[in-house]
TIRO-2110 file (N, C-alpha, C; in Angstrom, 1 decimal):
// TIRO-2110
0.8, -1.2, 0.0, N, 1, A
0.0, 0.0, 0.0, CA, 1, A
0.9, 1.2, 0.0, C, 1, A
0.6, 2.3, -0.6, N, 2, A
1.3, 3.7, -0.9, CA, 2, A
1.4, 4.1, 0.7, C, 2, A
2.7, 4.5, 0.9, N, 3, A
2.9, 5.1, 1.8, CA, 3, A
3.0, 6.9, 1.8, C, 3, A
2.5, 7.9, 2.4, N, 4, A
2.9, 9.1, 2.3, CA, 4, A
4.4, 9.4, 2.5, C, 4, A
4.4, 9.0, 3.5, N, 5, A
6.2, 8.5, 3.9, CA, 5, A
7.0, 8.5, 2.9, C, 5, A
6.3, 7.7, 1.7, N, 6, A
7.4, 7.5, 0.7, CA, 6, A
7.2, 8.5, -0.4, C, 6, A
5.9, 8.9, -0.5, N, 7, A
5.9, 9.9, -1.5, CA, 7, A
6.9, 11.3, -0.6, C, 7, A
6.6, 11.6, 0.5, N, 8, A
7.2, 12.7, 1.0, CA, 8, A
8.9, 12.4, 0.6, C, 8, A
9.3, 11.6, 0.9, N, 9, A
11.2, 10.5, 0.6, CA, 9, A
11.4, 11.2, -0.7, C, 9, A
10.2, 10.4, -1.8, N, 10, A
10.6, 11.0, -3.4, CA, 10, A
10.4, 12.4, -3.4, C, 10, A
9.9, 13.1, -3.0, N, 11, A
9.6, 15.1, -2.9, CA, 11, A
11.1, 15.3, -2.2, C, 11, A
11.9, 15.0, -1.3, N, 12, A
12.6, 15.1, -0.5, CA, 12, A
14.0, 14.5, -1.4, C, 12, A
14.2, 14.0, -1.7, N, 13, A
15.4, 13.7, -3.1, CA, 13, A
15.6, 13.3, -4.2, C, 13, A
13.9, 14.6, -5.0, N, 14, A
14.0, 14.7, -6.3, CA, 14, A
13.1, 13.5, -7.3, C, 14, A
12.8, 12.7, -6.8, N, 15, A
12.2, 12.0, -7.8, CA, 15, A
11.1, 12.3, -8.3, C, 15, A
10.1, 13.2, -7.4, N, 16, A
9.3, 13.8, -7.3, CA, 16, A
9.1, 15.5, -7.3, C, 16, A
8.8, 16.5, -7.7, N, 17, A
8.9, 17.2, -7.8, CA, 17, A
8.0, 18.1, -6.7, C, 17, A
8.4, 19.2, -6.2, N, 18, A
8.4, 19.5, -5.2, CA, 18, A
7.4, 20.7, -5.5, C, 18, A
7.5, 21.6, -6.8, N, 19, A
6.9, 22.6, -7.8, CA, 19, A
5.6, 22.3, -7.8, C, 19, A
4.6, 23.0, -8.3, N, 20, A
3.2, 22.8, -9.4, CA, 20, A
3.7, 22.0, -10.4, C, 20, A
2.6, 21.8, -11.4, N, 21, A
2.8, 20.8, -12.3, CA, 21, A
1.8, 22.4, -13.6, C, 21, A
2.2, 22.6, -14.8, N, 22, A
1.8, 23.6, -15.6, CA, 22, A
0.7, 22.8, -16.0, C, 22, A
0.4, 21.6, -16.8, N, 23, A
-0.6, 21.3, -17.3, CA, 23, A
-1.3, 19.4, -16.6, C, 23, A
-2.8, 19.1, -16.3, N, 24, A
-2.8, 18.2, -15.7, CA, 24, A
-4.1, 17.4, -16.6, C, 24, A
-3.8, 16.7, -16.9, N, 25, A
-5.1, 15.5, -17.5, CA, 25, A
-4.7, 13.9, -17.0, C, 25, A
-6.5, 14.1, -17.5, N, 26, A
-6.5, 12.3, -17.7, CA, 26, A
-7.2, 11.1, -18.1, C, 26, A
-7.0, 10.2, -18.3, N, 27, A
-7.1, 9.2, -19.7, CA, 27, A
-7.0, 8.1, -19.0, C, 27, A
-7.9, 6.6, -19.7, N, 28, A
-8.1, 5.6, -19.4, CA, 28, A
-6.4, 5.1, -19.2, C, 28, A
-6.3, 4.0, -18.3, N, 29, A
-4.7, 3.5, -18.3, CA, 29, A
-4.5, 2.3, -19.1, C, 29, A
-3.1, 2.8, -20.1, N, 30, A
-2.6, 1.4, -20.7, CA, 30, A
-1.5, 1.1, -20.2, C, 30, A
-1.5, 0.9, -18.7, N, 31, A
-0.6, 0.4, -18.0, CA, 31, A
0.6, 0.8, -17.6, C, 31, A
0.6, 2.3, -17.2, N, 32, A
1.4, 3.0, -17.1, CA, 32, A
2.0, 2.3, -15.7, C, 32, A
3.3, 3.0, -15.4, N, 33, A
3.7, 2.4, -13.6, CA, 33, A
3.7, 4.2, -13.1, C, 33, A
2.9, 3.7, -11.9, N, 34, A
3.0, 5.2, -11.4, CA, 34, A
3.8, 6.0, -11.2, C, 34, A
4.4, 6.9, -10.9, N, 35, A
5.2, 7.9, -10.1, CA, 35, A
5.9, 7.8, -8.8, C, 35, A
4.6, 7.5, -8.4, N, 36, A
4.8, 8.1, -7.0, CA, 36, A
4.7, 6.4, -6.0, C, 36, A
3.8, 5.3, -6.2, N, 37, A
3.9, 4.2, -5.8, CA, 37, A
4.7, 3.2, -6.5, C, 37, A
5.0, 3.2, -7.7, N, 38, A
5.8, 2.2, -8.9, CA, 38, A
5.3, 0.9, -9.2, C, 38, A
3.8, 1.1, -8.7, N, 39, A
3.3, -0.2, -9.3, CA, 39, A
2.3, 0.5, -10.5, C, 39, A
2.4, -0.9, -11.4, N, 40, A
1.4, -0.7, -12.6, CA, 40, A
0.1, -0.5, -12.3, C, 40, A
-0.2, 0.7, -13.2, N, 41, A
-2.5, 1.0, -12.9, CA, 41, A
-2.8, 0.3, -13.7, C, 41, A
-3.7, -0.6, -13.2, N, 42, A
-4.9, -1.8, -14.2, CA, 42, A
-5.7, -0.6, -15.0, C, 42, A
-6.1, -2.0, -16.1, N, 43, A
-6.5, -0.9, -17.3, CA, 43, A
-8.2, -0.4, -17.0, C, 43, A
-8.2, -1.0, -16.0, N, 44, A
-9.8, -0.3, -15.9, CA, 44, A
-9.8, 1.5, -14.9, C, 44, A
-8.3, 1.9, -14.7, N, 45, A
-8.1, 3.0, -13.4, CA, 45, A
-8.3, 4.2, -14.9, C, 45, A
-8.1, 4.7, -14.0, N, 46, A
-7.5, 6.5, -14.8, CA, 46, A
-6.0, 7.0, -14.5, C, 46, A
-5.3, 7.2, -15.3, N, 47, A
-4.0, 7.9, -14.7, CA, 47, A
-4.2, 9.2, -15.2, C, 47, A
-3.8, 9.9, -14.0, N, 48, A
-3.4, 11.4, -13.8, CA, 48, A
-2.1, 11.7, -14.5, C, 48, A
-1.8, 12.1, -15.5, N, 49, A
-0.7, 12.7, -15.6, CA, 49, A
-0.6, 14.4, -15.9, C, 49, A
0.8, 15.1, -15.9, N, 50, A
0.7, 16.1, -15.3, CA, 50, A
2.5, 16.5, -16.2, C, 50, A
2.4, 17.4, -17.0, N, 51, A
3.3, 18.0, -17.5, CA, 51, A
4.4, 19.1, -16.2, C, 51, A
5.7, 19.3, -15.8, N, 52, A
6.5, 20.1, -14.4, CA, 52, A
6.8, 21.2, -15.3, C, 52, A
7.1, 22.4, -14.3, N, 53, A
8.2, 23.0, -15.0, CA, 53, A
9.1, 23.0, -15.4, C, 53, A
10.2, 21.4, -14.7, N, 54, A
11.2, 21.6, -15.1, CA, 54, A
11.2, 21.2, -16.4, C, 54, A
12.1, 22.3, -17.0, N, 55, A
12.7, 21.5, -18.5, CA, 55, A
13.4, 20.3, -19.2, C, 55, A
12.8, 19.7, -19.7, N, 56, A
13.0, 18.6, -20.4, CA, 56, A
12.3, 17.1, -19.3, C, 56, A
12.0, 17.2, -18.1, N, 57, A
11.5, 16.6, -17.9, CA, 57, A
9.8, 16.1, -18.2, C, 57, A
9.7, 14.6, -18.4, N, 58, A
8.9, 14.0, -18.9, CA, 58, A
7.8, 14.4, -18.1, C, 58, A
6.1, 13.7, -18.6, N, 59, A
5.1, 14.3, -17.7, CA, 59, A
5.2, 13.0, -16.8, C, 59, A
4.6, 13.0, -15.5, N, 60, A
4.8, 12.5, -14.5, CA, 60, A
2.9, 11.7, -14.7, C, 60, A
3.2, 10.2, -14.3, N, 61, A
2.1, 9.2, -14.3, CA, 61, A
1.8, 9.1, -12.7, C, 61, A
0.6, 8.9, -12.0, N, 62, A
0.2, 9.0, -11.1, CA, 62, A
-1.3, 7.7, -10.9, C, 62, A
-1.6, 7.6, -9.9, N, 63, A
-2.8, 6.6, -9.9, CA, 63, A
-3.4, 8.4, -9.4, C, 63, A
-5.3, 7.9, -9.7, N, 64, A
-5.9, 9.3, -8.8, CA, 64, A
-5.5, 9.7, -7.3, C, 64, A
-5.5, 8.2, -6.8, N, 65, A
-5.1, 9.0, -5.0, CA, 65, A
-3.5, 8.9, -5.0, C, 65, A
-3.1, 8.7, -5.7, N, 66, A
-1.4, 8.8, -5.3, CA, 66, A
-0.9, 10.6, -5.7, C, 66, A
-2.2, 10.6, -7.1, N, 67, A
-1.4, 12.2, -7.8, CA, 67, A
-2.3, 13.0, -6.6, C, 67, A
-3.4, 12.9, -5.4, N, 68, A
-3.9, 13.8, -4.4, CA, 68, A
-2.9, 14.2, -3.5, C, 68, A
-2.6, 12.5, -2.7, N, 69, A
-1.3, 12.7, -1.9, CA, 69, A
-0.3, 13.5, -2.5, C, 69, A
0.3, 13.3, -3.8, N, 70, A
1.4, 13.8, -4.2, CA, 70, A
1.0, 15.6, -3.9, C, 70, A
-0.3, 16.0, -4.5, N, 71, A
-0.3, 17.2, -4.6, CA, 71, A
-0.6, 17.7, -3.3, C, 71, A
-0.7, 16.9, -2.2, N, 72, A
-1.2, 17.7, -0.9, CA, 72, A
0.2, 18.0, 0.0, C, 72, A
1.5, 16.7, -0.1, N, 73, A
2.6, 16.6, 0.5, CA, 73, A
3.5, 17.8, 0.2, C, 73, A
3.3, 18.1, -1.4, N, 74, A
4.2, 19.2, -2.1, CA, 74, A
4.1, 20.4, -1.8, C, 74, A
2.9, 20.6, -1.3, N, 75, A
2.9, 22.0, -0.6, CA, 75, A
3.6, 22.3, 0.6, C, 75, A
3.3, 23.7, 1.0, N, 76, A
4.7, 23.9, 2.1, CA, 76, A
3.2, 24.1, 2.9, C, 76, A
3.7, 23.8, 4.4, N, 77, A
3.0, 23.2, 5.6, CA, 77, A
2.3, 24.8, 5.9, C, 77, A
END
């Protein structure tokens, strides 16, 4: 099961991005592996994905409650 813990670890050295995200959609899953848990979403989920600021980095795949947590952890307290 997703740990916050662990999404907070990946925000904390980079794997995760710490920023907003500029652009966010989402679309049936063909089996993407999340982001933020690194397990594969069954094709019946939705993945959240989400274009960063930084440059040249790819858009970021998420399950729906993993890209919530993601987006609740990344803020400053």
């Amino acid at each position: 099961m997703l740990s916050v813990f662990s999404i907070q670890r990946k925000i904390r050295d980079g794997r995760l991005p710490h920023d907003g995200i500029t652009e966010v959609w989402s679309s049936p899953s063909a089996g993407e592996t999340c982001d933020a848990c690194d397990t594969i979403l069954a094709k019946d989920q939705l993945v959240m994905e989400g274009t960063t600021r930084a440059p040249g980095r790819r858009a970021l795949q998420f399950h729906v409650r993993c890209f919530q947590i993601w987006d609740s952890e990344r803020r400053p307290a």
